[in-house]
MARFI-332546 format. One record per residue: x, y, z of N, C-alpha, C in turn. Coordinates in steps of 0.05 Angstrom, whole numbers, plus 5000, padded with zeros to 4 digits. Each point is the difference from the previous one (the first is absolute). Last residue first. Example, Ala and Ser with C-alpha at 12.3 -4.5 7.8 and 13.67 -1.06 7.14 Angstrom:
// residues 2
525749555142501650245001498550225014
500648854999498250245000501850245000
// end
This chain:
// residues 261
168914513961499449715000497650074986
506250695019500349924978498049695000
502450875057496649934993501349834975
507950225052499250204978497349894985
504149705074500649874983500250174977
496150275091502649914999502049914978
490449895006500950384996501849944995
498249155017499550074968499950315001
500649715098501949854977499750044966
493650345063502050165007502249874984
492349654997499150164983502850155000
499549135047500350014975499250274984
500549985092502149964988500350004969
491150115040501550275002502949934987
494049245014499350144976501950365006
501549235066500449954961499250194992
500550025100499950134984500749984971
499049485071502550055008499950204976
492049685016501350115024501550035005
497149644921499050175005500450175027
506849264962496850125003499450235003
507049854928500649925024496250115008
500849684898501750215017499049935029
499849614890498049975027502650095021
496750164891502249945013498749985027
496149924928502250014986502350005018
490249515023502150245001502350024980
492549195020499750214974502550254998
500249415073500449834980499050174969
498150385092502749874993501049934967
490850055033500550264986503949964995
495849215029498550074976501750254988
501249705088501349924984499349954968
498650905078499049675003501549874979
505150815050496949914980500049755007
507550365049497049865009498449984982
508350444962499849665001497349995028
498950824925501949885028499849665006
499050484906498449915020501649905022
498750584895502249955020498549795026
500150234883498149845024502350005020
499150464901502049945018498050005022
496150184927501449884982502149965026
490049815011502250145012502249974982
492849365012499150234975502950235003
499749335068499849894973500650124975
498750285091501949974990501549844971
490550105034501050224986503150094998
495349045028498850174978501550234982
500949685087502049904987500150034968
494750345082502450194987501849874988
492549615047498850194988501350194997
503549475060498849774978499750194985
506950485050497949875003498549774986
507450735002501149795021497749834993
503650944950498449845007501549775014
501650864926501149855020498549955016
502750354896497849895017501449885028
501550744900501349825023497049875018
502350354892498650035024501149835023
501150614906501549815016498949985028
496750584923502049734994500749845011
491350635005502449905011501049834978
491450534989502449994971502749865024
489850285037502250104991502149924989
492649444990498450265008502150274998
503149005011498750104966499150295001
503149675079501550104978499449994976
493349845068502150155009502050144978
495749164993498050214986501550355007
503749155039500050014972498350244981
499949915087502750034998499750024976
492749625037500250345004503050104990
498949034997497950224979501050265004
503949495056500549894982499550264972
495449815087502750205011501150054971
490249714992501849835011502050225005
490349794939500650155018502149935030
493749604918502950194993501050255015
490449675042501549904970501950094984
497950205110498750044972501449834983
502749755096499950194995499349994962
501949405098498250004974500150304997
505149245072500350264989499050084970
500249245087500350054973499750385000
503349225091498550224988500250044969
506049475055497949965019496750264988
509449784955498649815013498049945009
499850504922501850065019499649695019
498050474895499749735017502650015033
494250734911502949885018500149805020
493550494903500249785026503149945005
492050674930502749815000500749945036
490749854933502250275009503149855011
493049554936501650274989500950175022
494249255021503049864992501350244988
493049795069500950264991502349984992
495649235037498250265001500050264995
507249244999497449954988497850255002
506750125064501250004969497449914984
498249855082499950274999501250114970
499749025031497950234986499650245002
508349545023499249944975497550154995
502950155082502250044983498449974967
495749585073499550175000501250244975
502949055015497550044995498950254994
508549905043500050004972497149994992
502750435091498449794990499749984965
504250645074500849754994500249844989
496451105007499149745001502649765001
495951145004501349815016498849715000
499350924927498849785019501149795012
500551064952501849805012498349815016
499250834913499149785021501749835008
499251004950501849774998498649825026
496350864957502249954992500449784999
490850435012501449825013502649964972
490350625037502350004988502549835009
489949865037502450195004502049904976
491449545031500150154977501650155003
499349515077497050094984500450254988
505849265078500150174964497750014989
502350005109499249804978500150234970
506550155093498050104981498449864975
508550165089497049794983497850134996
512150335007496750085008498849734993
510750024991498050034995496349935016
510850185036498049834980497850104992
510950175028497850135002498049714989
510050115008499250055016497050145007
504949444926498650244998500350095027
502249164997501850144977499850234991
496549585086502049964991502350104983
490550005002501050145022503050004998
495249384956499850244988501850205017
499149145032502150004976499850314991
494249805068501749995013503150064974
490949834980500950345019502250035006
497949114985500450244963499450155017
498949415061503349984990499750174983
492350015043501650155008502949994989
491649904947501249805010502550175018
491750604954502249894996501149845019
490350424970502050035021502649774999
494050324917498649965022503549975022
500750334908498049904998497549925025
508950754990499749625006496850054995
505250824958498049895017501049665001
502951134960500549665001499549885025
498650914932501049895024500549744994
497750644940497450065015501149915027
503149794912500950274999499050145029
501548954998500350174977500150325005
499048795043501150265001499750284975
496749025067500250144979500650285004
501448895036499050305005500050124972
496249025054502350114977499950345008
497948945050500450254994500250074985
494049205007502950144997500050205003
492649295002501150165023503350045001
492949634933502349845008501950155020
491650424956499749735010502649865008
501850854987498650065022498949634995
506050304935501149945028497850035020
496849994916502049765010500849975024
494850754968497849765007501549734999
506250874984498350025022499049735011
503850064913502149875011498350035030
494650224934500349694997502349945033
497150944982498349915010501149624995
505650524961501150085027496949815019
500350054902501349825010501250055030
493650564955499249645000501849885013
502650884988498150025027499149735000
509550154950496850085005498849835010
509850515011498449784998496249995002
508150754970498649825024499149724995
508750884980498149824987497949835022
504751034999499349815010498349774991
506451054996497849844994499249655012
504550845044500050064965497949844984
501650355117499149854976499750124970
506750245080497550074993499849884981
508250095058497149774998497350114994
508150475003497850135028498749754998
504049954901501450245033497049965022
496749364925502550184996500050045032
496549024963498750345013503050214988
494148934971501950144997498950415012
497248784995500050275016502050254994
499148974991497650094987499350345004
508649395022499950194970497050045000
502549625075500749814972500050054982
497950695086497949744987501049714973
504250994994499949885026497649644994
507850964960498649744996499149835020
503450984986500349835020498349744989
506450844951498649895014498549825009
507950644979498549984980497549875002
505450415090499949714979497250084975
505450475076498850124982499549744976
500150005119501850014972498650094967
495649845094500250214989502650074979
498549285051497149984982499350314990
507749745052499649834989498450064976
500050515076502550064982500249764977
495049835079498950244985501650134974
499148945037501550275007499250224981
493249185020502150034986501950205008
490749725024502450045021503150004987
491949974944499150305024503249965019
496149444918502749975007500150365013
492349384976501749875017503850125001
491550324947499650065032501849895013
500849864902501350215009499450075028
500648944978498350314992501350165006
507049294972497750105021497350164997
506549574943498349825006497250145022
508250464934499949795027497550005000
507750694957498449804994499049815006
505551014989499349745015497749864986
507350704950497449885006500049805029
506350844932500349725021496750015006
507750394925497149975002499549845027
509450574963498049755001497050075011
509350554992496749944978498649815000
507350255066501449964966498749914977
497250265091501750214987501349924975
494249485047498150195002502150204974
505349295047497749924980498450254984
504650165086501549964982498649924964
493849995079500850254990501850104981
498749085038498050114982501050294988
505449655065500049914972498050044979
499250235091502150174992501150014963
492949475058499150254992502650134982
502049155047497950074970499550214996
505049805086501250174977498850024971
497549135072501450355013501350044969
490749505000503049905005501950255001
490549975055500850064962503249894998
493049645076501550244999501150004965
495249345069497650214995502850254988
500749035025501650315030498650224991
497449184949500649895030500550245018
498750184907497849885017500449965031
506050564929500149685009497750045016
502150494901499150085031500049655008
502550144909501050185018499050015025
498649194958502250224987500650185001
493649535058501949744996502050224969
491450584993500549745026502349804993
497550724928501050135030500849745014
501250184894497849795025500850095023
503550584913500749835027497149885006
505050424897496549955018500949815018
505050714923500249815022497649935021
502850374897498650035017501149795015
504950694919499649815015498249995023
503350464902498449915025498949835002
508250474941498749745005498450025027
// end
């Protein structure tokens, strides 16, 4: 019976706040690794945004790395496999929006990842934060584009950006959306994932808005209790935070068990 396991890095394994991996993942992965599993990450991030990661980290032998919301898929070393985009009409609509209604947005894909024009020092300030890095300004003229993030509030705005591109797909954050290609989600890539190789049994673990989705799809949904209360409430099961290390206990408790959950 194979089995795949696909982690969300941020708020499930790595804490933002102290910037550190939850102690002993690696170890369990490797455990994992040995009793045939398949392991994946899977996150939101671009792949430029995860340079300060631990080296040993990103050099695990993970089946491999789903990035961008699933519009992005790389192997070993992070080397690009393939990559869905967004087209160039609709990147020029979301552009001649946010530039008349003076929004940010950035964009990301195989080439980098750019702010649109110079960023609000609080969002440097958030990025920095979670990344310890930000992104370059660079206006968009015609670059290969994965996934868009436009910092907005403003339901008005919210709504016609949806209206203006009702086939792609959309995460609603508080303070920011998240637009990435048509049938294109954490969700999907998972699902196409194991259609592609033959899993039986897939695991999912996530904290986020844009992982409630794929604990959904997940035939077992784990989620530390900081998730948000969406992904909570989808879990099969919801484990200690992320800083007190849920996701390692729970991998080290079901070894322990004899891999029976």
């Amino acid at each position: 019976m194979k089995q795949a396991f696909f982690f969300d890095i941020d708020g499930t394994l790595y804490t933002n706040k102290f910037h550190e991996l939850t102690p002993g993942i690696l170890e369990e992965f490797s455990k994992l690794n040995e009793e045939g599993a398949d392991l994946y990450l899977i996150s939101s991030r671009s792949p430029f945004e995860t340079a300060h990661l631990p080296t040993d980290f990103l050099k695990f032998p993970f089946r491999g790395l789903v990035f961008e919301g699933g519009a992005s898929f790389y192997g070993p070393g992070i080397q690009l496999i393939d990559a869905y985009l967004i087209k160039n009409d609709e990147l020029k609509q979301i552009n001649d929006y946010c530039t008349k209604h003076d929004l940010l947005w950035r964009y990301s894909g195989p080439d980098g990842y750019f702010y649109s024009r110079e960023a609000d020092p609080d969002i440097r300030r958030h990025q920095r934060g979670l990344y310890l890095i930000v992104p370059r300004v660079k206006k968009w003229q015609g670059d290969d584009v994965c996934m868009v993030i436009v910092w907005t509030k403003d339901e008005e705005d919210r709504k016609a950006l949806q209206q203006m591109l009702p086939d792609n797909n959309f995460v609603f954050y508080d303070t920011c959306v998240e637009i990435r290609p048509k049938g294109i989600s954490k969700e999907d890539a998972i699902r196409g994932i194991r259609q592609s190789r033959g899993y039986s049994r897939v695991y999912c673990f996530g904290d986020g808005l844009n992982d409630v989705e794929m604990i959904k799809e997940a035939d077992y949904g784990v989620v530390p209790a900081n998730g948000c209360a969406a992904a909570r409430e989808a879990a099969d099961e919801i484990v200690e935070r992320v800083e007190d290390g849920g996701v390692t206990n729970w991998l080290k408790n079901r070894r322990r068990k004899g891999n029976r959950t």
